[in-house]
C-alpha positions as CSV (number, residue, x, y, z in Angstrom):
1,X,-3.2,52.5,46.5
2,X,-3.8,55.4,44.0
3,X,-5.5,55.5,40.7
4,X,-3.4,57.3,38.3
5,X,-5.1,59.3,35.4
6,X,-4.2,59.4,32.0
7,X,-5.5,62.5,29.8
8,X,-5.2,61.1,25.9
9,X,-4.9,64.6,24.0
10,X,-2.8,63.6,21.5
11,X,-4.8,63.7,18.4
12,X,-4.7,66.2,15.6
13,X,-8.3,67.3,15.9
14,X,-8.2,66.9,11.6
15,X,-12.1,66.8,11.7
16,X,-12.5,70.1,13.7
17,X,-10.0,72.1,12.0
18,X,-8.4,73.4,15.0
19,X,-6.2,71.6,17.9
20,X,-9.5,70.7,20.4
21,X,-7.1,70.5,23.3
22,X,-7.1,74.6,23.1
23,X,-10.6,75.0,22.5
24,X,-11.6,77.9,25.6
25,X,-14.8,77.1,27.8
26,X,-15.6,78.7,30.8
27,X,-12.6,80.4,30.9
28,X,-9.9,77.4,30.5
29,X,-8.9,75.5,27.6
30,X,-10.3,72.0,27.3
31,X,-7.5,70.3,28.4
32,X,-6.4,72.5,31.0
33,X,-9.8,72.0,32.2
34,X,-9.3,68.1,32.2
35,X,-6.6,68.3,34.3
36,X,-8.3,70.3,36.5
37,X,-11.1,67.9,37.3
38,X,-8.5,65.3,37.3
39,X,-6.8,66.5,40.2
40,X,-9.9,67.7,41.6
41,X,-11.3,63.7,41.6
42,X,-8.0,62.5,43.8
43,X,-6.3,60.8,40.9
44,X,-2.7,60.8,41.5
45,X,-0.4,61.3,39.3
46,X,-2.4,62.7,36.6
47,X,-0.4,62.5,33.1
48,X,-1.4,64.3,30.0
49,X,-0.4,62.5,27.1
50,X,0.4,64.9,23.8
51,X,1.4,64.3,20.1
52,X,0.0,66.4,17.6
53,X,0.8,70.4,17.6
54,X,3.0,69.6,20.6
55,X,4.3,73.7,21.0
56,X,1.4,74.8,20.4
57,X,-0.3,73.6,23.5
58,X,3.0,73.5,25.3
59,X,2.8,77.7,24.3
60,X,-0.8,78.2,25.2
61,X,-1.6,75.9,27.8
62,X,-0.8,75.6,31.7
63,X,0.7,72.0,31.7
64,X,2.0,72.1,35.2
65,X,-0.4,70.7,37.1
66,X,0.4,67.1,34.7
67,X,3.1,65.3,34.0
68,X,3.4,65.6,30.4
69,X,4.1,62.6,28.2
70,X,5.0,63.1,24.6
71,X,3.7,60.2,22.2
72,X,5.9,60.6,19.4
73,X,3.7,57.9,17.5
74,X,0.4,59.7,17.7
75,X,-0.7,59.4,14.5
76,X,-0.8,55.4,14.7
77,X,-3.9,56.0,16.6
78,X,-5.7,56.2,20.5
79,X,-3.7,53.2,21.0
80,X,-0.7,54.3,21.1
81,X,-0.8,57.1,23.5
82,X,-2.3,54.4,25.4
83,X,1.1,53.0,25.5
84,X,3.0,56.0,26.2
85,X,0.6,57.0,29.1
86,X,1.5,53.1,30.5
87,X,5.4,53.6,29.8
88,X,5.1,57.1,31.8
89,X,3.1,55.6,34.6
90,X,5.8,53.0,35.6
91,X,8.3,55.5,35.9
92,X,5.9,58.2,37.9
93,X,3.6,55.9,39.6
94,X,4.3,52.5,39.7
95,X,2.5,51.3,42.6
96,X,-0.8,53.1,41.1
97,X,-3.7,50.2,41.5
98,X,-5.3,51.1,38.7
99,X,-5.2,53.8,35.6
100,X,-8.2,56.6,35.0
101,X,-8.3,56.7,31.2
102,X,-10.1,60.4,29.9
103,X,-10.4,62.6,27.0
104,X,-10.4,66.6,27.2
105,X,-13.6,67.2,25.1
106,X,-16.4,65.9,27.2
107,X,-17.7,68.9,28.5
108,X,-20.3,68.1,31.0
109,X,-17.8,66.2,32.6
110,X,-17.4,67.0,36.5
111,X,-15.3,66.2,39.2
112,X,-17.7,64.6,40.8
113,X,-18.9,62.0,38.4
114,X,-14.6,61.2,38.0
115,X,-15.0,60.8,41.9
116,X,-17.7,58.7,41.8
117,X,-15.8,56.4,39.4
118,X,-13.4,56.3,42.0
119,X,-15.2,55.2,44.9
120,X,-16.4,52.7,43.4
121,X,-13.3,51.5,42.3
122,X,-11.9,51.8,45.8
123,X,-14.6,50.1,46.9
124,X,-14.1,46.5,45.0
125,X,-12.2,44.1,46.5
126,X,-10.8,42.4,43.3
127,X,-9.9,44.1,40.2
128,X,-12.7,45.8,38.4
129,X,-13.7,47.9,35.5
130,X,-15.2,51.0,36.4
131,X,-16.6,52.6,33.0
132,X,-19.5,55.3,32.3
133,X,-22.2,54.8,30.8
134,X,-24.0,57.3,28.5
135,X,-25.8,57.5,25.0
136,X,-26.6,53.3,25.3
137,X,-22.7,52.7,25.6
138,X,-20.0,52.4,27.6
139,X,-16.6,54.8,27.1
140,X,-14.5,57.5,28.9
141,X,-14.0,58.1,32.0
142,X,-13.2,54.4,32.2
143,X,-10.8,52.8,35.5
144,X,-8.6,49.5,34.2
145,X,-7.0,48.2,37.1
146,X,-3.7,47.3,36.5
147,X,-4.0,43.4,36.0
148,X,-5.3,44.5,32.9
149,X,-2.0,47.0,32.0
150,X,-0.8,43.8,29.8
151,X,-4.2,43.8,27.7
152,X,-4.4,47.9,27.1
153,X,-0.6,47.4,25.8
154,X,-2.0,44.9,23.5
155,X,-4.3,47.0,21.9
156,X,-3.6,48.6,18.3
157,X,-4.4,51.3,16.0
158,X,-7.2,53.4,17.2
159,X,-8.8,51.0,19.3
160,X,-9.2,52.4,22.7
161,X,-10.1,50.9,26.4
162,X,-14.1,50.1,24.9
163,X,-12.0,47.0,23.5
164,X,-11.9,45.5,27.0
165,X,-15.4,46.5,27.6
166,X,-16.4,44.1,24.4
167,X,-15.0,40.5,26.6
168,X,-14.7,41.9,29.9
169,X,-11.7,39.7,31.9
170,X,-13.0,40.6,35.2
171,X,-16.4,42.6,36.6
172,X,-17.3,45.6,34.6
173,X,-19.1,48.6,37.0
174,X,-20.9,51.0,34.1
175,X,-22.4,54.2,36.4
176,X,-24.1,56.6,34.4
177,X,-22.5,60.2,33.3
178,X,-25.6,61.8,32.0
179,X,-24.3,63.9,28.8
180,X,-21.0,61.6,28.4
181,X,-21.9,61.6,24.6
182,X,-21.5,65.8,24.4
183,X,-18.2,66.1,22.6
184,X,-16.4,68.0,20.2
185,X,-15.1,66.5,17.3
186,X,-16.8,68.9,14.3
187,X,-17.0,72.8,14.1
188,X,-20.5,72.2,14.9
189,X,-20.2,70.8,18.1
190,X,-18.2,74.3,19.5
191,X,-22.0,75.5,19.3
192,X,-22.3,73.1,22.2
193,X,-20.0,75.7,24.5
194,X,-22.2,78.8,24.4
């Protein structure tokens, strides 16, 4: 059975001063670039979940490798798109085993580490967490098989998929992604993309 992926993009990017979903590096925006190694792992369907400057990125970005979900409720938080990736994934793919949770800023992410996360989920025979592992915690990429769909729609505010990583309800597989931790959140960090 598939593993869907779910690209959360829907923040404002207040703290950068700029929509970090647009950001260019290496000749694609960030998020166009997420897709890309999304697809390039094997997930299937991969869904990009937006909120904040909506026609912006719509206008500037090549969206049609995704299915794009709009979370009109963005600014309640990471949870929320969280929920509007879910909602989009039982209409799109609702036999998917499992749901590939990423951000677009990591930018030493590669296809290969997301395929990696993805073998090993494949390779479980009961439902597992597959998370990475970088900077002395454990974050995005993460894989929450879908017996845990109910807990990830339980979640509030800007609490994220580390909140099932805190009391695990079944095994927890944390591989390392070396440079996981490189992101961009501040101006400074865009220094990171020369």
């Amino acid at each position: 059975m598939p593993v869907a992926a779910i690209i959360l993009a829907a923040g404002a990017s207040r703290r950068l001063g700029q929509p970090k979903q647009l950001v260019a590096y290496q000749g694609e925006t960030l998020l166009e670039r997420a897709i890309r190694l999304a697809k390039e792992s094997g997930a299937v369907p991969v869904l990009v979940v937006l909120g904040a400057n909506l026609q912006i990125i719509r206008a500037a970005t090549r969206l049609d490798d995704a299915i794009q979900v709009f979370n009109q409720h963005w600014e309640q938080g990471i949870a929320s798109s969280i929920h509007a990736g879910l909602d989009a994934l039982d209409v799109h793919a609702s036999q998917a085993s499992g749901v590939l949770l990423m951000n677009c800023d990591q930018v030493l992410l590669s296809a290969e580490h997301l395929r990696t996360l993805l073998a090993a989920f494949a390779g479980e025979d009961e439902p597992c967490i597959v998370t990475s592992v970088y900077a002395g915690v454990q974050g995005v990429p993460t894989i929450i098989p879908r017996v845990l769909f109910p807990a990830l729609l339980e979640l509030r505010g800007d609490k994220g998929a580390r909140a099932l990583l805190v009391e695990p309800r079944c095994r927890v597989i944390a591989l390392p992604f070396d440079g996981g931790e490189v992101d961009i959140d501040l101006p400074a960090d865009l220094n990171q993309l020369k």
